[in-house]
C-alpha positions in Angstrom: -15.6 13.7 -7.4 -13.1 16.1 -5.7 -10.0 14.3 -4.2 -6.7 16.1 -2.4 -4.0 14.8 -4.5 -0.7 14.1 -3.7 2.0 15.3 -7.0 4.9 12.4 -6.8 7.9 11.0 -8.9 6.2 7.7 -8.7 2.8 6.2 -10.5 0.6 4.2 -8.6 -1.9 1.8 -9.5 -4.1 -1.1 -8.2 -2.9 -3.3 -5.9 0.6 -1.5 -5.8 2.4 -1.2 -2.3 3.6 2.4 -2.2 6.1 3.1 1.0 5.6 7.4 1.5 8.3 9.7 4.3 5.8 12.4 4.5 7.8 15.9 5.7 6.0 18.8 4.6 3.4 20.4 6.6 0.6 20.3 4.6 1.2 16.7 3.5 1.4 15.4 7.2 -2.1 17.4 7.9 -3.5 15.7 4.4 -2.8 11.9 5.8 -3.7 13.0 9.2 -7.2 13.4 8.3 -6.9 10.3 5.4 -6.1 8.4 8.1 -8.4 9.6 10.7 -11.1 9.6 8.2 -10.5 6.9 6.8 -10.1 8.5 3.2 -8.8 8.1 0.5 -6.2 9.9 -1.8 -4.7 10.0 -5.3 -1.4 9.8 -6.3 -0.5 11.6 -9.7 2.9 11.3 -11.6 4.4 14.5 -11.7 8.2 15.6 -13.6 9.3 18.7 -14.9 6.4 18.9 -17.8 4.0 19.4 -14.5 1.2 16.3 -13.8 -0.1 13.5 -15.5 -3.5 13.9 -16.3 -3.8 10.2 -14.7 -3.5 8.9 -11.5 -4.7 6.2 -8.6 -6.7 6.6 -5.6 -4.8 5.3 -2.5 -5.2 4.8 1.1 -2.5 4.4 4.1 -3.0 0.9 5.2 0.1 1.1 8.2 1.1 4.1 10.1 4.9 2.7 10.1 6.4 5.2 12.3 5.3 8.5 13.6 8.4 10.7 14.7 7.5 13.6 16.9 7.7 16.5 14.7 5.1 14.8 12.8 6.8 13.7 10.2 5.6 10.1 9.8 6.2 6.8 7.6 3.6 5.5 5.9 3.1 2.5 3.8 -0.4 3.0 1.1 -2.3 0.9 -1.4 -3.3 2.0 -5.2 -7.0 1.5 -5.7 -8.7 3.1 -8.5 -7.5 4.5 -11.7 -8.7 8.0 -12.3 -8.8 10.3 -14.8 -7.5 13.7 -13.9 -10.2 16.5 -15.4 -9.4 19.7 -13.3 -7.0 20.7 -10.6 -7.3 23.9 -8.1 -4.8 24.8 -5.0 -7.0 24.9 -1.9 -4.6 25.5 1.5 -1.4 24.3 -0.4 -2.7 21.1 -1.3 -3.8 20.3 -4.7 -7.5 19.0 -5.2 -8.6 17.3 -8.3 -11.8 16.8 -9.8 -11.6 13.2 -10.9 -13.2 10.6 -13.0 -13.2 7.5 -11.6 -12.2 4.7 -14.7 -14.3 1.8 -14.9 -12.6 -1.8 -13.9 -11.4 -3.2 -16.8 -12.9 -6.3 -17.8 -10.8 -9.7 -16.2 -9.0 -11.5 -19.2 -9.8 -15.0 -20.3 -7.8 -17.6 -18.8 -6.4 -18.8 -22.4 -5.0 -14.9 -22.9 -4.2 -14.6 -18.9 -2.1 -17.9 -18.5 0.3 -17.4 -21.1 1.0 -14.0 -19.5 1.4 -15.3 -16.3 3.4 -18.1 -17.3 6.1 -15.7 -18.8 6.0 -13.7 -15.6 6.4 -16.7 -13.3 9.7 -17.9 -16.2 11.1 -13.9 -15.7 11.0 -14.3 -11.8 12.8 -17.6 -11.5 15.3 -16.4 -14.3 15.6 -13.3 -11.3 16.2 -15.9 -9.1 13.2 -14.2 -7.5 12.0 -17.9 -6.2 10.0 -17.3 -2.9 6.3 -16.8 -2.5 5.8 -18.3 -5.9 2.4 -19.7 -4.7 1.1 -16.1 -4.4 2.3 -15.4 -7.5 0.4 -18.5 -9.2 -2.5 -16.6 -7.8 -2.5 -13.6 -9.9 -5.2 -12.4 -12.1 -4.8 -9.4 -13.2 -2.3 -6.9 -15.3 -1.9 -5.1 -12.7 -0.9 -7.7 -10.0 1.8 -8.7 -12.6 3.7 -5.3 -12.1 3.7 -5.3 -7.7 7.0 -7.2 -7.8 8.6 -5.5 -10.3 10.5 -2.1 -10.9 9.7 0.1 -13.9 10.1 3.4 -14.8 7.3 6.2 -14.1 7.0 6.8 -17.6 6.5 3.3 -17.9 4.1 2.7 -15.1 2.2 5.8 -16.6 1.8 4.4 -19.9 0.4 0.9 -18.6 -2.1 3.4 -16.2 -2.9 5.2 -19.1 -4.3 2.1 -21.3 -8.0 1.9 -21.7 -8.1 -2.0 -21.6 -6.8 -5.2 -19.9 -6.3 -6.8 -22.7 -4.2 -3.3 -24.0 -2.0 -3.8 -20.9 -1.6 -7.3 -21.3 -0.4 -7.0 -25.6 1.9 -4.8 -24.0 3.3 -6.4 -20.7 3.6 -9.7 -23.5 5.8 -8.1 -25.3 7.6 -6.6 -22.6 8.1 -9.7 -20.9 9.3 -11.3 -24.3 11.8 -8.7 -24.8 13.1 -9.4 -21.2 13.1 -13.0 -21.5 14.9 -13.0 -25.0 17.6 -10.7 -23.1 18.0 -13.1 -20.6 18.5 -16.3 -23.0 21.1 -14.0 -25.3 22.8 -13.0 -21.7 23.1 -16.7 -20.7 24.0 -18.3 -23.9 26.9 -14.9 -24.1 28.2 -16.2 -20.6 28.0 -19.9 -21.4 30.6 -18.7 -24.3 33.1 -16.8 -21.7 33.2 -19.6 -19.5 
């Protein structure tokens, strides 16, 4: 499957709100026609070693503000992991020939819940207390990382894993690591005070 991708400092992935300023000529005439055509896509991590040989489909779900050189605001949503297999230049724009990944297979509740729970413990720590109903929702890896900053490199390696229950072994022990942090942060100010 051929896609015109779109190189970025940022890594997308499912479910991930992705706010885009497109400028550049042939970017504005790419989302144009996305938009017209209701197509989608992909957004590749790229830094100075070139592009990630990984990336999401996306697809502009608001046309936030359309400014009348044509550069335009956009806000898009991650899709489908893809595997990167070839790239060519066709007009400026960089086309992929991509693999589509298959979904990974939804966690069991009793490896899920624990997850979650650590996620919804890191968010109150944050003080990060609205909308906690829609985060009781979550399912997914994924869906775990839409309120939350990481690093590309980061983000790229979760992309990257071949399994759920990969990402999740590794988000556990991220979120461990974060919440151990905060106890040692809290119990260092409770001896300052």
């Amino acid at each position: 499957m051929n896609i015109n991708l779109f190189p970025l400092g940022i890594v997308a992935f499912p479910n991930k709100s992705i706010p885009l300023h497109i400028f550049e000529e042939r970017y504005k005439k790419m989302i144009n026609n996305c938009m017209n055509n209701k197509e989608e896509f992909g957004v590749v991590y790229q830094n100075k070693k070139g592009i990630a040989n990984v990336g999401c489909t996306v697809n502009v779900t608001k046309l936030l503000k359309k400014y009348s050189d044509g550069r335009m605001d956009i806000m898009s949503k991650g899709n489908k992991i893809f595997r990167l297999d070839s790239k060519r230049v066709v007009d400026e724009i960089v086309v992929g020939e991509i693999t589509i990944l298959p979904d990974p297979d939804p966690l069991s509740k009793k490896i899920f819940d624990p997850l979650l729970e650590k996620y919804l413990k890191l968010l109150i720590t944050l003080g990060v207390g609205a909308n906690l109903e829609n985060h009781l929702n979550k399912s997914s890896t994924f869906q775990l990382l839409e309120s939350v900053q990481l690093s590309p490199d980061f983000e790229l390696e979760l992309i990257s894993m071949k399994s759920e229950l990969e990402r999740a072994e590794f988000l556990n022990h991220f979120f461990n690591s974060l919440l151990e942090q905060s106890d040692l942060f809290k119990n260092t100010n409770r001896f300052n005070s």
